[in-house]
N, C-alpha and C positions, 0 to 999 in steps of 0.2 A: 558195549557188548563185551560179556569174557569171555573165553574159550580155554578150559582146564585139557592139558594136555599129559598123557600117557601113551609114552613111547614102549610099543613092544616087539616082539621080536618079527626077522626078517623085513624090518622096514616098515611092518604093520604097528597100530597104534590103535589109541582107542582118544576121542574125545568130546568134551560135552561144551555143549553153544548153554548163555547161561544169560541172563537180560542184567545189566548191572546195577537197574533203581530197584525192579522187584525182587532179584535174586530166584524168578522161575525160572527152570529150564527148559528153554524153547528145542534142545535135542540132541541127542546123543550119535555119534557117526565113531564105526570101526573102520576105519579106511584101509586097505590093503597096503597102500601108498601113502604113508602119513604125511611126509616131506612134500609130494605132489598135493594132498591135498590143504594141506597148513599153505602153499603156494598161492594157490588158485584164493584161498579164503581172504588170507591176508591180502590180496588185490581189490576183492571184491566188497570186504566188510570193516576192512581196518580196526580188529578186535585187541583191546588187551589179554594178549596171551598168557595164562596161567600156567608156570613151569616148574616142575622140580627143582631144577639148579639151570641157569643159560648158558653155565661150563661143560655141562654134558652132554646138550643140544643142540645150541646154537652152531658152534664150527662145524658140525657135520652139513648141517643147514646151508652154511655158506660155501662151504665144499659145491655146491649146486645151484648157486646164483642165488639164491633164498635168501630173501633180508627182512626182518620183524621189527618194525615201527615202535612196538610199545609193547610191554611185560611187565609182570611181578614174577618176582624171583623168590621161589617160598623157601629157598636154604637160605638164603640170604636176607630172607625179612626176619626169619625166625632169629638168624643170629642177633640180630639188630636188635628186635623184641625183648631174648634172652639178657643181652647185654644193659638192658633199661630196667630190666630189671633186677638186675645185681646178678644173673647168672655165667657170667661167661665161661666161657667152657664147656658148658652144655653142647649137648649132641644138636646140631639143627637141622640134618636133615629131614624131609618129611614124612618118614615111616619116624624117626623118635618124638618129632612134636604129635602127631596122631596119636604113638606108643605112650604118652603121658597126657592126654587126655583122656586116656581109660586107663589107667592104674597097670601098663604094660611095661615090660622089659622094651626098654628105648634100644635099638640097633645101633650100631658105630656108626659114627660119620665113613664114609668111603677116604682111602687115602687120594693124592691128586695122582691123574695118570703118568706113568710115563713118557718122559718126553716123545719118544718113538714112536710109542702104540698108534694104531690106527684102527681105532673100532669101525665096526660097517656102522653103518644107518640102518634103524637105532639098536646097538647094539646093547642088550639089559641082561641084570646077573639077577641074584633072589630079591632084589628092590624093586621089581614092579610095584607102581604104585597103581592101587584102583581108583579112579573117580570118584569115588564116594568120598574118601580118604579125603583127597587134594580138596573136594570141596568143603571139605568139616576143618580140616589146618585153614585156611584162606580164611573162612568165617569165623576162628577163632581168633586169627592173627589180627581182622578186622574189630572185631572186641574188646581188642586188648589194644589195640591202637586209640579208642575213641577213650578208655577208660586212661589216658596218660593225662599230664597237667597241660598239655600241647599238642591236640590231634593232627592240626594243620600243618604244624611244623614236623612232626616225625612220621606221617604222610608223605611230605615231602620227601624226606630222605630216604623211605625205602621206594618210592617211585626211581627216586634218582638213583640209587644203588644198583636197583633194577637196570634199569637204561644206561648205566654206565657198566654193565656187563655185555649188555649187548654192545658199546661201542669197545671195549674189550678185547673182544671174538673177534668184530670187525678189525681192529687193528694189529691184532695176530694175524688173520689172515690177508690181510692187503702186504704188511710186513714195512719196514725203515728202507728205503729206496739206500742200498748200500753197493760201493763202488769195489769189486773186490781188487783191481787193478792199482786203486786208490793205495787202498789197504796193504798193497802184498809192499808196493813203493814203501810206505812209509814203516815198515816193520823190517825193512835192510837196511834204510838208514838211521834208523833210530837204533837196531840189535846185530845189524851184520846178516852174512846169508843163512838162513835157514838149517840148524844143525841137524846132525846125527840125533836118532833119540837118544835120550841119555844124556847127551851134552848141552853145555848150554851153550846159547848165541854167542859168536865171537868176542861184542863189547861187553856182554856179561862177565866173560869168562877175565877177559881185559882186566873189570872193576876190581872182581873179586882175590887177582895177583895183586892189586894197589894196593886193597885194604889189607891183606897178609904185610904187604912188605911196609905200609904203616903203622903195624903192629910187631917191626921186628921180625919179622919172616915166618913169626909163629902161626902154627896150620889152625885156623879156623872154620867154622861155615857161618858164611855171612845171611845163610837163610835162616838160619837158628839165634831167635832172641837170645835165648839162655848162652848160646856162644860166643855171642857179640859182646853182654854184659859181662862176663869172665873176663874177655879180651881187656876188656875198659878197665875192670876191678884191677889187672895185673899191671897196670899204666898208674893205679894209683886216683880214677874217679872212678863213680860209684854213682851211677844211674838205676832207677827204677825200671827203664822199659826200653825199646829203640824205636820207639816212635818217633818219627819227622822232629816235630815239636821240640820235647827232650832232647835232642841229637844236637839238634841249633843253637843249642846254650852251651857246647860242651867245646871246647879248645882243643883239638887235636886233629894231628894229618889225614883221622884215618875218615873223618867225620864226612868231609867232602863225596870222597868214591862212593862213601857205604850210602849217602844221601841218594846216589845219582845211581849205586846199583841198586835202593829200594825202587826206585822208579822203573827201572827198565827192566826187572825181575818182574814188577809187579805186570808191564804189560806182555811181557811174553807169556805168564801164565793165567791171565785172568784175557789176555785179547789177542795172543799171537796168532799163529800159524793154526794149531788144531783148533783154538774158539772158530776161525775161518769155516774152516772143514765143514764143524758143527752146525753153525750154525746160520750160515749164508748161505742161500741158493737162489740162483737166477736173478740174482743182482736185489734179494731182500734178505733182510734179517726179518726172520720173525718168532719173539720172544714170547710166551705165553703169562700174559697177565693174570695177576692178583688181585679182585679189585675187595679194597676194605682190608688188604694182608698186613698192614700196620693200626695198631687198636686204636688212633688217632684218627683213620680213615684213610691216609693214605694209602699209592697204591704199593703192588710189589709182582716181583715177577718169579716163575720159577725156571730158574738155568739162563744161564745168556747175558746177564748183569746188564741189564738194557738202562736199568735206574743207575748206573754206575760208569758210564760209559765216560774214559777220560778224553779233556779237551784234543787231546791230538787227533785222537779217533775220528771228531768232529769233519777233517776233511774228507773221509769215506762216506758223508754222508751227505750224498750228492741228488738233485733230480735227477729224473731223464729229461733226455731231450725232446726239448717244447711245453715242458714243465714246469714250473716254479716249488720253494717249499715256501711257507707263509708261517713263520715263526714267531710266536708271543708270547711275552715274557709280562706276568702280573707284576708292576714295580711296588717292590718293600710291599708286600703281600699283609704279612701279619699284622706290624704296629696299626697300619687300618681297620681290619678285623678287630682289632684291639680297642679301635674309635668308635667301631660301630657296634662292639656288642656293648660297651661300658656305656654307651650313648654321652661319653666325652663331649660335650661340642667345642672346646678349645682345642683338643687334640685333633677334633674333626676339622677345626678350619685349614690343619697345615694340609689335609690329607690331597687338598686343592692346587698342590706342587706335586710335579714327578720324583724332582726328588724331597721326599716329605722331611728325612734327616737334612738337611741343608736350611731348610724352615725353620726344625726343632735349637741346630745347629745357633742362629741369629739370634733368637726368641730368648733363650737360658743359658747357653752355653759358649760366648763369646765368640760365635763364630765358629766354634770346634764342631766340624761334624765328626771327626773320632770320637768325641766326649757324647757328642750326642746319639750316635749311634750305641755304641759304650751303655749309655743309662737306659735304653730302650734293651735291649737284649737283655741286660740285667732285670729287669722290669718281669719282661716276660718269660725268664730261663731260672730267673732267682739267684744269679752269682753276683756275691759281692768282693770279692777278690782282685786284688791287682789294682786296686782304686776304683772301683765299682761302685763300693760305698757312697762317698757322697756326691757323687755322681747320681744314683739313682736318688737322693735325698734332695735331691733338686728338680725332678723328672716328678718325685712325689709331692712336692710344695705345689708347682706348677701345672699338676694333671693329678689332683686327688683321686679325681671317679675312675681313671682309667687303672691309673697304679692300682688304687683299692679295689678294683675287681678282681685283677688277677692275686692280690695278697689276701682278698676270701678264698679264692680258692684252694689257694696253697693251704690256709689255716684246715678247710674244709678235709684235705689230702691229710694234715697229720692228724687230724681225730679218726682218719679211718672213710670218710665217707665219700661216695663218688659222688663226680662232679660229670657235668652236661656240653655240651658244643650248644648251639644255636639252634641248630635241626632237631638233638638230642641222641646225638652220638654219645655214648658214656662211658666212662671212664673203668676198669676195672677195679676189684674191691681188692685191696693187700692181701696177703700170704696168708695162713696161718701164722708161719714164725715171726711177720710182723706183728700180728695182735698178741703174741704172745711176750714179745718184746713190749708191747706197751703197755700188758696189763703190769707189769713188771714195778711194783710200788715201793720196792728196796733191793737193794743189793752193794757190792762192790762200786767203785767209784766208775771201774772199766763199764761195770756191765748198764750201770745208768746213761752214762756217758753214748756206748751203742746204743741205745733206747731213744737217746734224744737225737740221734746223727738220721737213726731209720724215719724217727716221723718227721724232720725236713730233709731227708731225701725224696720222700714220697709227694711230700709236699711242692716239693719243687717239680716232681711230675707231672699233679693235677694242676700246679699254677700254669703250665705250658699248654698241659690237654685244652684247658676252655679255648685256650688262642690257636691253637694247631689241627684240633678238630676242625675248630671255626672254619678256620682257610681251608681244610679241606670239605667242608660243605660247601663254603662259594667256589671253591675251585670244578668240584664234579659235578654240581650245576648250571655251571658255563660251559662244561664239556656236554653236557648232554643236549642243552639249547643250542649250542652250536651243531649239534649232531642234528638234531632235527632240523634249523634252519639251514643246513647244507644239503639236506636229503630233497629239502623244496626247490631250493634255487640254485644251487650249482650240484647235480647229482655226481657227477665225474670225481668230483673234491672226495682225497684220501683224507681222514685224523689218521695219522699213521703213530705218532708222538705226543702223550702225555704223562706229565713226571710233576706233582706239587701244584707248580703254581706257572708250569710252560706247557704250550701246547704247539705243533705242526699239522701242517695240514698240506699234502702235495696235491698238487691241485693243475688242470692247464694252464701254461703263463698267460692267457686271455682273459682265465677269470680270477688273478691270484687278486687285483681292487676287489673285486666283489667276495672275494674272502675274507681280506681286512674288515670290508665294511661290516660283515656275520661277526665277525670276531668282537669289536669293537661293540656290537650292538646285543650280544650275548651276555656280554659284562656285564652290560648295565642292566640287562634283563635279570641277570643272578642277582645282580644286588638287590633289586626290585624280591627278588623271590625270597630272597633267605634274610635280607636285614631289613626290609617295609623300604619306610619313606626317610630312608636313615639320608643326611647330607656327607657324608663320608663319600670321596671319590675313589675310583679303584678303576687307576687308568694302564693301559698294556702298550707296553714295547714293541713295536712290531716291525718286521723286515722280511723285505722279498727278497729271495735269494737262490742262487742254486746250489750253494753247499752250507751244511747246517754250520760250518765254523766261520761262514763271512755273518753268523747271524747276529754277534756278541764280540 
């Protein structure tokens, strides 16, 4: 059964019950109370609900104890659609996919809200959408799904897009069980007491006298690249950037402080005192997900750097008490992905070890898992630098089909042409100024020279996209199976934590085994789902813990 939902004002709505083999509509209900009555429905008929967007919905939803089982998400199928078809960038919400189905002026997509705003339930501006609308996008999004070279499979993926919005919502509003007590400890001993505004934390302030009087006492700012690099240039070296990395290679006093004030600069203003403020309350963080905000499929958040969170952080983020967190970790995620899309089977047999680089490590590369890790990143990133080269010339000898997969792709990336994930997630199409760099059939030795830099840069984008999408289809279809096998058997269980290829899950410490065992059994269900009867294993790290830093 589907149920096409339009939210209108004062809390009232309008929506239609719609039989999901014959596509009749068994009836239309204006409820005064939408949210009550989407409530009472959802208990009784467990319908896949038809929504505008589940970023505009759902939390208001959940605001009110309201949890939705199962959705299609039409902003987010459209984008999906859009993107398979070489569109990206396209408007998707569904007054512009309607608006180009009849030769209309497509409306903007809406910006994302502000962090603060608190709309009522459901609170709508000129985007009402009517029912008729929402059913004519659904049935065309459904046409255009069957008309692809893989219905089953990018079926999948907007099911799962969908569902992984709703677990989304849910994880913004349950919120990262955060200790601020924890927190405030480790931000005096790491920065000193809490300055004046304006000023910076004591050890900050410490650093940045070190690095002045490592430079001769000349006034610098050490928050300023372009100042730091002067600094260097008047010393007589001559760096590109002040990146970590770069800095590490350079001989000098000042290199040390300025190391150690990038660290603790970076966490006073990216996690100190006001991040607190912001964005912790009542012993949770809760960050507002992106889901799909990186073109690979990963996710992203808006404000709160929740996908950035550094290790030290990690001891803030604690249970409560009589809690557990249940943390797992996909080990070497990709290179697998990697077995299973190329259908490798010698690559597939190492994937039967946790650690697979240790296998590869034995097998070609004397024992060196540096070297073997080394050829695998290259493999799938496309650097051959630093001795990369024949390093991956041995990873190619020894796993033709899998190398050669991702080295179609790459080829695929410098002609210009998009490339697919496994679901069929895909790839955007170059610039203009890259095709115009490529039509480029003479010139200056410079200008050929950039011609040929942009179609393997590109190319080493798409060589990554097949393998990074990839994982992140098995990744948000293990999150979603687990969402659902937690809603059955341990309802209490938060996913409070998902980033790539790690998930959490707070849970009562009574049932954190019977999370493992969901967790563990979700894997293999994704695997099942998104790569068939593939023999590639894709096994998870898991730990019971009560703070996310004992988890790793």
């Amino acid at each position: 059964m589907l149920v096409f939902v339009s939210p209108g004002r004062a809390g009232a709505g309008s929506a239609r019950v719609v039989d999901a083999t014959t596509a009749e509509t068994l009836a239309d209900h204006r409820p005064a109370d939408l949210a009550a009555w989407m409530a009472n429905f959802e208990v009784s008929e467990h319908p896949r609900w038809i929504l505008p967007a589940v970023d505009e919905l759902y939390p208001q939803l959940l605001q009110k104890d309201i949890r939705l089982s199962r959705c299609h998400d039409l902003t987010l199928a459209e984008g999906l659609l859009l993107a398979h078809e070489g569109r990206h960038g396209t408007h998707r919400n569904p007054g512009a996919a309607w608006a180009r189905m009849h030769g209309r002026v497509e409306p903007e997509d809406k910006p994302p809200p502000a962090k603060d705003a608190q709309p009522a339930l459901f609170e709508v501006d000129e985007r009402f959408y009517p029912l008729d609308q929402l059913a004519e996008v659904y049935t065309d999004q459904q046409r255009r799904i069957l008309a692809t070279a893989h219905p089953d499979r990018i079926r999948l993926l907007l099911a799962s897009e969908s569902a992984g919005a709703l677990a989304a919502a849910e994880m913004s509003h349950h919120g990262l069980p955060w200790s601020e007590q924890v927190h405030l400890e480790l931000l005096e001993s790491m920065l000193g007491p809490r300055p004046l505004p304006g000023a910076r934390p004591a050890k900050v302030a410490e650093l940045a006298e070190k690095i002045i009087e490592a430079f001769g006492g000349r006034s610098l700012n050490p928050d300023s690249p372009p100042s730091v690099v002067q600094a260097f240039a008047r010393e007589g070296i001559d760096i590109p950037n002040t990146r970590a990395w770069v800095l590490k290679e350079v001989d000098h006093p000042a290199v040390e402080p300025l190391l150690e004030y990038k660290e603790l600069a970076r966490m006073w203003s990216a996690h100190g005192w006001s991040w607190l403020e912001s964005w912790v309350h009542d012993g949770r963080f809760k960050p507002e997900y992106v889901v799909g905000g990186v073109v690979s499929g990963r996710w992203a958040t808006r404000g709160g750097a929740a996908l950035q969170l550094p290790k030290a952080l990690r001891k803030a983020v604690r249970a409560l008490p009589g809690w557990s967190l249940v943390v797992a970790d996909a080990a070497q995620l990709e290179p697998r992905v990697l077995a299973a899309l190329s259908e490798d089977q010698k690559l597939a047999e190492f994937s039967r070890d946790v650690d697979l680089y240790a296998g590869l490590a034995k097998d070609s590369f004397e024992g060196d898992r540096g070297k073997a890790k080394i050829a695998m990143l290259s493999a799938m990133y496309g650097g051959t630098s630093g001795g990369a080269g024949p390093l991956l010339a041995v990873l190619r000898k020894r796993f033709p089909q899998a190398v050669g997969h991702v080295e179609q792709a790459a080829q695929a990336g410098e002609l210009g042409r998009m490339v697919r994930s496994q679901l069929g997630r895909t790839s955007p199409v170059p610039s203009e100024r890259w095709r115009t760099l490529m039509e480029r059939s003479e010139g200056t030795e410079e200008e050929m020279r950039k011609s040929r830099q942009a179609a393997r840069d590109w190319g080493r984008f798409t060589r990554n996209f097949v393998v990074q999408a990839s994982a992140a289809d098995w990744a948000l279809v293990l999150l979603v199976v687990l969402r659902r096998r937690l809603a059955a058997l341990v309802p209490k269980a938060e996913i409070v934590f998902y980033q790539h290829d790690e998930f959490m899950v707070h849970c009562p410490a009574e049932t954190a085994e019977l999370v493992t065992t969901e967790l563990l059994a979700s894997a293999k269900e994704a695997s099942k789902l998104v790569f068939g009867d593939t023999p590639v294993q894709f096994p998870l790290e898991i730990a019971t813990v009560d703070s996310y830093a004992d988890a790793k």
